[in-house]
N, C-alpha and C positions, 0 to 999 in steps of 0.2 A: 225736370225740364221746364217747368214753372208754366208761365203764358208763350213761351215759345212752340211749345208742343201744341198750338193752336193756329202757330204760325205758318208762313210758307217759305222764307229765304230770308237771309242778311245781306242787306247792301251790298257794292263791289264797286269801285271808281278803277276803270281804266284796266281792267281786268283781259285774258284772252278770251274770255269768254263773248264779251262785250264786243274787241277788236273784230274775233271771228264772222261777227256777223255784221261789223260796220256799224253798230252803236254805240261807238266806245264817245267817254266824255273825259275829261281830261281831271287831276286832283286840283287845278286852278281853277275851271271852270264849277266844279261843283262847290269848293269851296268859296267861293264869290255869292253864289248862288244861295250858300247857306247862312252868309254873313250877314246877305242883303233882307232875305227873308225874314231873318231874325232881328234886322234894323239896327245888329252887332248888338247887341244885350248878352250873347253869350260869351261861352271862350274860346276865340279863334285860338288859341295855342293847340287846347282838347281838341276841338275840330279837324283842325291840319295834320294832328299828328294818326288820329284816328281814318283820315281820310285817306293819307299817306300811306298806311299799314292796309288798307283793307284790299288791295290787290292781293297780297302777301297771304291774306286768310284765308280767301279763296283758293290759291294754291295747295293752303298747309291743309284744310278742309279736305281736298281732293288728295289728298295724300294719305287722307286716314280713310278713305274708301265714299268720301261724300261722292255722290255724280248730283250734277244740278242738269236739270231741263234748260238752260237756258237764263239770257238777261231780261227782264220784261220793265213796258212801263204797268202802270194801276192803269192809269186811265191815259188819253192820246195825249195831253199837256204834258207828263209827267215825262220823266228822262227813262229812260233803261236801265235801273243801276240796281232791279231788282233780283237779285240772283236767287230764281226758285227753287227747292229740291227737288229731283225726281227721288222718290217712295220706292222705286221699285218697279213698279208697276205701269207704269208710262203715264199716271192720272192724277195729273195737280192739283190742289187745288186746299182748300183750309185746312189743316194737320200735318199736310205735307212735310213739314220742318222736324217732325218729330223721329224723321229716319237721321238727321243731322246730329242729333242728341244719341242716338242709340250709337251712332259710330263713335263721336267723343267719347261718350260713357267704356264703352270696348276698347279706346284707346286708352282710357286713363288706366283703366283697372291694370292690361297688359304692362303699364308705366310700375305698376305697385302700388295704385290708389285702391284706398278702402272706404268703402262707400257707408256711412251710419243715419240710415235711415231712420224713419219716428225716432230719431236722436236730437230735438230740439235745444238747441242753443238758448241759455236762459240770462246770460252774463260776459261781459269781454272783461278779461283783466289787465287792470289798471297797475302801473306804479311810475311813482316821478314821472306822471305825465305822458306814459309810455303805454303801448297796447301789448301786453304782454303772457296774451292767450285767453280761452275762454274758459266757463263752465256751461255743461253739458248733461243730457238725462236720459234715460229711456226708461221704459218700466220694468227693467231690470237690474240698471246700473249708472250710476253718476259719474259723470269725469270730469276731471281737473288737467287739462290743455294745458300748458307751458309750450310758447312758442314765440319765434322771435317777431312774427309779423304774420297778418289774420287780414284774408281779403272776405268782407262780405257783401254777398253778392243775391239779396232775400227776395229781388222783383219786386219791390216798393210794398203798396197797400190798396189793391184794387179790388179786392174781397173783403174789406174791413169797413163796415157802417158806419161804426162809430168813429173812425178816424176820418173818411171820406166826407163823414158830418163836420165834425170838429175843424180840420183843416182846409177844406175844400167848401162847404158850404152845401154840397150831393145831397141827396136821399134817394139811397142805393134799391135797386130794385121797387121805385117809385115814381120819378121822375128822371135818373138816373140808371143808363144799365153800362154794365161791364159782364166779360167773361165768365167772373167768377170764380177763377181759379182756384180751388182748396189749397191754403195755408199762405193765400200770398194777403199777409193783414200785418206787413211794417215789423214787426218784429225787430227783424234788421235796425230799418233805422232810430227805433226806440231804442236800442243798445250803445248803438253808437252816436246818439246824441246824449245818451247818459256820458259817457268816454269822455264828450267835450267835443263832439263834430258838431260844427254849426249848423242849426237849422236851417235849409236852403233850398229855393227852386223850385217846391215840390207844386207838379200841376199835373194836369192829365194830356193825353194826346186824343180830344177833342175829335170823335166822329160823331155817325147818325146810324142809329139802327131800328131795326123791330123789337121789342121787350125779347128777352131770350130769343134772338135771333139764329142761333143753332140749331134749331126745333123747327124752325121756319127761314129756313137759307134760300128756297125755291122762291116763298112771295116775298121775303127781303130784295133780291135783286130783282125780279117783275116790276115791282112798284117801285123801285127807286129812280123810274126813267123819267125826264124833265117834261113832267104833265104838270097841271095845275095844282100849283102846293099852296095851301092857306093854313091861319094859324087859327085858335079857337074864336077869333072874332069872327072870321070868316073872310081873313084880309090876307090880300098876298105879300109879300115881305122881300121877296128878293127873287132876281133872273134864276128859275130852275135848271137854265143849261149849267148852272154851276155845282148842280148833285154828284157831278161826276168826282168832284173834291170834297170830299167825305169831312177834312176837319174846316174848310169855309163854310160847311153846309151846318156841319154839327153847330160850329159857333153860333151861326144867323140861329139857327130853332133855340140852342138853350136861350135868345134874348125874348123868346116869345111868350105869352103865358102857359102855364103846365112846362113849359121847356118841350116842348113835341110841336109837332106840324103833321098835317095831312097830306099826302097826294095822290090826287084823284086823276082815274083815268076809267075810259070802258072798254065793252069787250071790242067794237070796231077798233081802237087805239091798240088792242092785243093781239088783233086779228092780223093788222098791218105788222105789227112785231114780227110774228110769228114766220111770217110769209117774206119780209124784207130784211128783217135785224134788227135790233134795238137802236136807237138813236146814241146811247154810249155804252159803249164796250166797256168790259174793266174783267181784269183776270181772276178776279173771284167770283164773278157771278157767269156762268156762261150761260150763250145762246140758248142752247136746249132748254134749259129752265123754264121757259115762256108757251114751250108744249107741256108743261106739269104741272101746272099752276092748280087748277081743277081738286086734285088730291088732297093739294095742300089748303084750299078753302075748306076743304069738305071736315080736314082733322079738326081746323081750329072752328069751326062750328061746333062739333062732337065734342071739343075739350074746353068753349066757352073763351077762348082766346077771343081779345078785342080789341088786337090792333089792326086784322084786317077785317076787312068791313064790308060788305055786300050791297046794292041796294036797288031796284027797279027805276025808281023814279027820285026827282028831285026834292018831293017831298017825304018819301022815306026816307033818302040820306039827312037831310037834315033833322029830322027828327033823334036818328039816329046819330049823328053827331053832337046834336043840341048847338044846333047854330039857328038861328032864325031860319023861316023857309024865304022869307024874301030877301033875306040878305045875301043868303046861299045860292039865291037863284039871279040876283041882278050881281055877282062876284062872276058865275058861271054865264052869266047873258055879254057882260062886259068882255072878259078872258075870248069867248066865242066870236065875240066882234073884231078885237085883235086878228084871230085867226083868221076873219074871212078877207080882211084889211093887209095880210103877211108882217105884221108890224106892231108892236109890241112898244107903248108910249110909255108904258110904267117904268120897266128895268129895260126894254132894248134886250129882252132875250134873241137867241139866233130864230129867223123864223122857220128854220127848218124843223125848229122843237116845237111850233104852234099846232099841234092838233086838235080842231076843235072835236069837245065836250059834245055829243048827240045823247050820250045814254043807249046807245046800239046796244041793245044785248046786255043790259047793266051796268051801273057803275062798282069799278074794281076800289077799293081805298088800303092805303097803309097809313098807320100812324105811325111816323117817325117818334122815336124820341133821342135827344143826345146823350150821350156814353163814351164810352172810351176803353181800349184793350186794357189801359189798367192805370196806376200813374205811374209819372217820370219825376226821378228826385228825390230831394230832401236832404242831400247831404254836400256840399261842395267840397270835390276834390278840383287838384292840378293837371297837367296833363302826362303824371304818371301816374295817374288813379291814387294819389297820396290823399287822404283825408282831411282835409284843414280845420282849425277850429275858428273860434269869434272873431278874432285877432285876424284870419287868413295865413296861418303859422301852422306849418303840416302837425301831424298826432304823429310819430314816431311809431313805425310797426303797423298803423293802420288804413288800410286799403281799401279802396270799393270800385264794382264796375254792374255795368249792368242797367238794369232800371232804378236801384236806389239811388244811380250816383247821375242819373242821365238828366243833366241840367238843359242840353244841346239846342232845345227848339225855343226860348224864350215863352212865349205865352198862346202859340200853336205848332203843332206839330207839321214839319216839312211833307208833304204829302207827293209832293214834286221832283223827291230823290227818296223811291218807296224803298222799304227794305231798311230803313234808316234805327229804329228803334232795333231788332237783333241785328241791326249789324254793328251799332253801336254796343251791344251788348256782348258778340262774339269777339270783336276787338279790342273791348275794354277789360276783358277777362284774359287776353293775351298780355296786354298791356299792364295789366294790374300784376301778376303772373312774375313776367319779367323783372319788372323793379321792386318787386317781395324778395326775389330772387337773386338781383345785386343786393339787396340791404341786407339781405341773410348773409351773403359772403365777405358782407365790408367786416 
């Protein structure tokens, strides 16, 4: 299930799901949406035809026993086009997508698929230019695949250092976090740029997290609420009501130095939480988190974590952030003055997000840093998931869908039609699927 199994839902345009409940968006209007965002740099062909189909997946999904909870947006800006799973259990929420997987997997098998696990793929075979099966291993036995056409579908290289180095420019679990996913390190697209697939597209879908933020999903979402963010100068950078878009937010910190940012709030700023809601909702992080916060200070003390951050006073935190104390403190005197004023001359944030900074009770900190679920790319296909090489002249036999092949968002990821990356992945795997399957029969 790769980085899926971390997931919550694949996209859905114009679904009944959607219709049922009056959120429906139409395959025109999202695709507009996606063109514009992408300032057209991608492939409307890929786009429309994926966007086209993903009602249809939805369906086919619920026909192999998926049940979804529901369309959601991420945050209030966003559309509804996120089709969640329900697990079973009535409780959404990260993982959720991995009951999505176990029903495919139950479907295929029941189909007559055979599943070869630790059977790493080492080689696609080539001839006249043609993809013409693979080799294969396990530590028992070697194979030699003859086949007429090979979709692969590896989830890019979001676990791999050395490539996220090399191609990207990252340092993985440094300044740099991703999921992590055991065995997602390109593979894939190593193979099939040996074949003669062009090197292509390959980037990431740019958020903002806590360093292993799984460990700590409770003060992830506390502190991402639109308090005072500064970067290691001690300078603010950009309107925080915009945390709520995880890949504008990710972008603006990776431009900072360390690529991280701080945002600081206290316990009055949690207390109001607590008692009224967060200033922005989003469906991974819920409400209740803001009553549990406490726990989760207490581990990452005990285990020496330092991305969240404690402090009494203004001169501890700065110490402890290694900002100046006066610079820290005329950023915090300034920001305070905003607040008392409702108005906000630097970025024009909303001033329903100005809460001023007292130090009530402490100040709470997170360091963000930018990351990403994993990348997207590296190999350009058409919009039958066909392979192409240098030229843009398809590879014969050879297919891709998924995150290796997901060129879709130009140089940020749509955040505003959530669900986008597995939904792009669950359709693209249909899609790929299909025309393997006309080209077998030609």
């Amino acid at each position: 299930g790769g980085t899926a199994n971390m997931g919550m839902g694949p996209l859905g345009i114009n679904t009944k799901i959607q219709k049922a409940n009056f959120n429906e968006i139409s395959v025109a209007e999202a695709l507009k949406n996606q063109m514009e965002y992408t300032h057209y740099r991608v492939n409307g062909r890929l786009v429309a035809r994926y966007f086209k189909q993903s009602a249809s997946t939805i369906d086919w999904l619920e026909g192999m026993g998926v049940k979804f909870a529901g369309a959601f947006r991420y945050f209030k800006e966003s559309n509804a086009t996120w089709h969640i799973v329900d697990p079973g259990d009535g409780k959404i929420g990260p993982g959720c997508a991995s009951a999505m997987n176990k029903a495919l997997t139950k479907r295929a098998e029941e189909l007559g698929v055979k599943f070869y696990l630790e059977t790493p793929v080492k080689q696609l075979l080539t001839k006249e230019d043609k993809v013409t099966g693979l080799l294969a291993e396990s530590e028992e036995a070697e194979y030699t695949v003859q086949a007429k056409a090979v979709v692969v579908a590896t989830g890019g290289y979001g676990s791999s250092a050395e490539m996220l180095k090399d191609r990207l420019g990252f340092d993985l679990d440094k300044n740099f976090f991703t999921f992590n996913v055991p065995g997602i390190k390109g593979e894939g697209l190593k193979m099939m740029w040996q074949a003669g697939a062009q090197k292509y597209g390959d980037t990431v879908e740019m958020i903002y997290i806590l360093p292993h933020n799984l460990e700590y999903m409770v003060a992830d979402g506390v502190l991402r609420q639109p308090n005072l963010m500064i970067n290691q100068d001690g300078d603010r950078f950009m309107d925080e009501g915009m945390l709520g878009n995880t890949t504008f937010s990710g972008n603006a910190m990776f431009l900072q130095p360390g690529h991280y940012a701080y945002v600081i709030m206290d316990r009055a700023i949690l207390k109001q939480y607590q008692d009224e809601g967060p200033d922005i909702m989003d469906i991974v992080h819920p409400a209740a988190g803001f009553k549990l916060l406490d726990p989760v200070i207490k581990k990452a003390e005990e285990n020496g974590y330092e991305a969240i951050i404690t402090a009494d006073t203004v001169a501890e935190l700065a110490e402890k952030l290694a900002i100046p104390a006066d610079k820290l403190q005329k950023t915090i005197d300034d920001y305070n003055s905003y607040c008392d004023h409702g108005q906000d001359p630097d970025f024009f944030k909303n001033p329903d997000y100005l809460h001023k900074l007292t130090g009530e009770g402490g100040y709470l900190v997170g360091k963000f840093y930018s990351g990403a679920y994993g990348t997207v790319g590296g190999v350009k296909i058409d919009e039958n998931c066909q392979v192409l090489d240098d030229d843009d002249k398809v590879i014969p036999g050879l297919y891709s869908a998924g995150s290796d092949a997901n060129t879709i968002y130009a140089d940020s990821y749509n955040f505003t039609l959530p669900g986008n990356t597995m939904g792009f992945a669950v359709n693209s795997g249909r899609i790929a699927g299909l025309e393997a399957a006309k080209y077998i029969a030609k």
